[in-house]
C-alpha positions in Angstrom: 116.8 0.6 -186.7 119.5 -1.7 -185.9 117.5 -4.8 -185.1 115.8 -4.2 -188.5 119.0 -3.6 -190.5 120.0 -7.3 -189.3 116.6 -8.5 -188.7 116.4 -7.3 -192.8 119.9 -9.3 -193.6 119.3 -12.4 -191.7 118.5 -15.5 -193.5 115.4 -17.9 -192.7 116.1 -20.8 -190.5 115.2 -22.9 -193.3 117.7 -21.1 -196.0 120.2 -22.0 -193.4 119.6 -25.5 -193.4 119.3 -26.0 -197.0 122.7 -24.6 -197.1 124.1 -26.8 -195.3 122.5 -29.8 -196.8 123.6 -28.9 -199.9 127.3 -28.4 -199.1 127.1 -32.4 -197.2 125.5 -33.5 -200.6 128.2 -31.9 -202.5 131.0 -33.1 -200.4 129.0 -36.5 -200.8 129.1 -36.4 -204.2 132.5 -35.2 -205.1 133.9 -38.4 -202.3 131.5 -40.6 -204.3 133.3 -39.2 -208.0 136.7 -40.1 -206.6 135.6 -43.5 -205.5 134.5 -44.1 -208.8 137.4 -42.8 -210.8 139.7 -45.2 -208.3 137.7 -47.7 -209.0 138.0 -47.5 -212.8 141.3 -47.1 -212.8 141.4 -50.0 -210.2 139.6 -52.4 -212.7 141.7 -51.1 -215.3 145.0 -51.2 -213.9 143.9 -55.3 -212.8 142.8 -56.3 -216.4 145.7 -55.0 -218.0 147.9 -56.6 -215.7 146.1 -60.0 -215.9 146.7 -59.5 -219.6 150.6 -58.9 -219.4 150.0 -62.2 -217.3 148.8 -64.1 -220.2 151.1 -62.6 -222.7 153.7 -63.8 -220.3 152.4 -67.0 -219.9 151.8 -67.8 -224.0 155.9 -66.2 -224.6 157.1 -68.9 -222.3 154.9 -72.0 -223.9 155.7 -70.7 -227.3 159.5 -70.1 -226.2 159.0 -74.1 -224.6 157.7 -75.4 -228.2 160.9 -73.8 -229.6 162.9 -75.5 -227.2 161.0 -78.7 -228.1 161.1 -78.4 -231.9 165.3 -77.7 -231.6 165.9 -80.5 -229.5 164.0 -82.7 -232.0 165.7 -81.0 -235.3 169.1 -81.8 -232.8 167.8 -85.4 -232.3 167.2 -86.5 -236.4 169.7 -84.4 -237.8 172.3 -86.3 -235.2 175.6 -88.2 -236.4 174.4 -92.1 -235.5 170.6 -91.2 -236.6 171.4 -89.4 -240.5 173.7 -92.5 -240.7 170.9 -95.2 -239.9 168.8 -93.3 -242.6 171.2 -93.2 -245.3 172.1 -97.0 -244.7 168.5 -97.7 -244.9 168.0 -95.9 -248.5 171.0 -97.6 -249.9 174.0 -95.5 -249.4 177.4 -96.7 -247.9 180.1 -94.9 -246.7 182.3 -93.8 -249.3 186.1 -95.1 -250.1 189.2 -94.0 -251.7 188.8 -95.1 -255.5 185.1 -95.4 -254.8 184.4 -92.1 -255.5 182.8 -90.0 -259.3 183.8 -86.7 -260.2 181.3 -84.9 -262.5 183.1 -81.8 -264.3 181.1 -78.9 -265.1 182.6 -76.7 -267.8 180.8 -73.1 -266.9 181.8 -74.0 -263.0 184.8 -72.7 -262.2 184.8 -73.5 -257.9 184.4 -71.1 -255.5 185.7 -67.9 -256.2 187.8 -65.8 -253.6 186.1 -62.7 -252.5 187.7 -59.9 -253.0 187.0 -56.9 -250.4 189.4 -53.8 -251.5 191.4 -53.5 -254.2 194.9 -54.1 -254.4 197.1 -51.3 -253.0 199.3 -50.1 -255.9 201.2 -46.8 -257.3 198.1 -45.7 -259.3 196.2 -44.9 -255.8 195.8 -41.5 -255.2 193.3 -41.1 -252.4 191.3 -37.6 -252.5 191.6 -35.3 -249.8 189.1 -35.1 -246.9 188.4 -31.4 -247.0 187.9 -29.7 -249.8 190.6 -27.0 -250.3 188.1 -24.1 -250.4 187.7 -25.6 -246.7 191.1 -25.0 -245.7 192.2 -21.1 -247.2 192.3 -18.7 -244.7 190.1 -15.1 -244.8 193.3 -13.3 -245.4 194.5 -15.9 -248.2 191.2 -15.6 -250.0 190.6 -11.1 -249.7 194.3 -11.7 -251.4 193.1 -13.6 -254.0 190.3 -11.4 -254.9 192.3 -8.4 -254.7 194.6 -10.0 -257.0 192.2 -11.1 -259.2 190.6 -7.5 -259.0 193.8 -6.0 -260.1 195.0 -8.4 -263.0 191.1 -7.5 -264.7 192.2 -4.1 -264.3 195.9 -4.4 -266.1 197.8 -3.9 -263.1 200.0 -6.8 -261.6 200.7 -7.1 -257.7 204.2 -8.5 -256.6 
């Protein structure tokens, strides 16, 4: 009875080797799913830093025309230059006695800017905190009581 009990529980030769195949398939294919995911996250951890590479590379050429474009703004807009081009569209240097003053009526110059007003008597400056702010719990159950009592005709000292 005992050799049949086990004889009754015990698995084909076969069954036991399709088992088995199947758990090397599945290790197989869950090594082959992490290989892939590392490799797409490989390829796109490498593209996007080939971008930042580029990016990189176009902020320094457009920081280099900047550069370029500054020292050439420096280079016409210099002393000996701006003078060459004025002498050359008929200007010349200005002299004491040489010189004509065009009034404007409506222009009265620059005015000075005034930032604060003047500090005078009439100042008062408010207080910070309101004075609701600043009455004690004591002060303000007086109040009330007093206010209670003069509704009611009586008068506390």
């Amino acid at each position: 009875m005992k050799n049949r009990l086990i004889q009754a529980y015990k698995q084909a030769p076969w069954r036991v080797q399709l088992q088995w195949i199947g758990l090397f398939l599945l290790g197989l294919v869950t090594i082959a799913s992490v290989a892939g995911i590392y490799l797409n996250i490989s390829a796109r951890t490498s593209t996007i830093g080939r971008n930042i590479q580029q990016m990189e590379a176009q902020s320094e050429q457009i920081e280099r025309n900047i550069a370029d474009m500054q020292t050439t703004l420096a280079m016409i807009t210099s002393a000996a230059v701006m003078q060459k081009r004025a002498e050359e569209m008929g200007f010349v240097p200005a002299e004491p006695g040489n010189e004509v003053y065009v009034t404007v009526p409506s222009y009265y110059g620059r005015q000075p800017a005034v930032l604060a007003p003047p500090p005078g008597p009439g100042m008062v400056n408010p207080p910070l905190v309101q004075p609701s702010y600043t009455e004690s719990l004591w002060d303000w159950l007086f109040q009330g009581v007093a206010k209670a009592a003069q509704m009611q005709g009586k008068v506390l000292p």
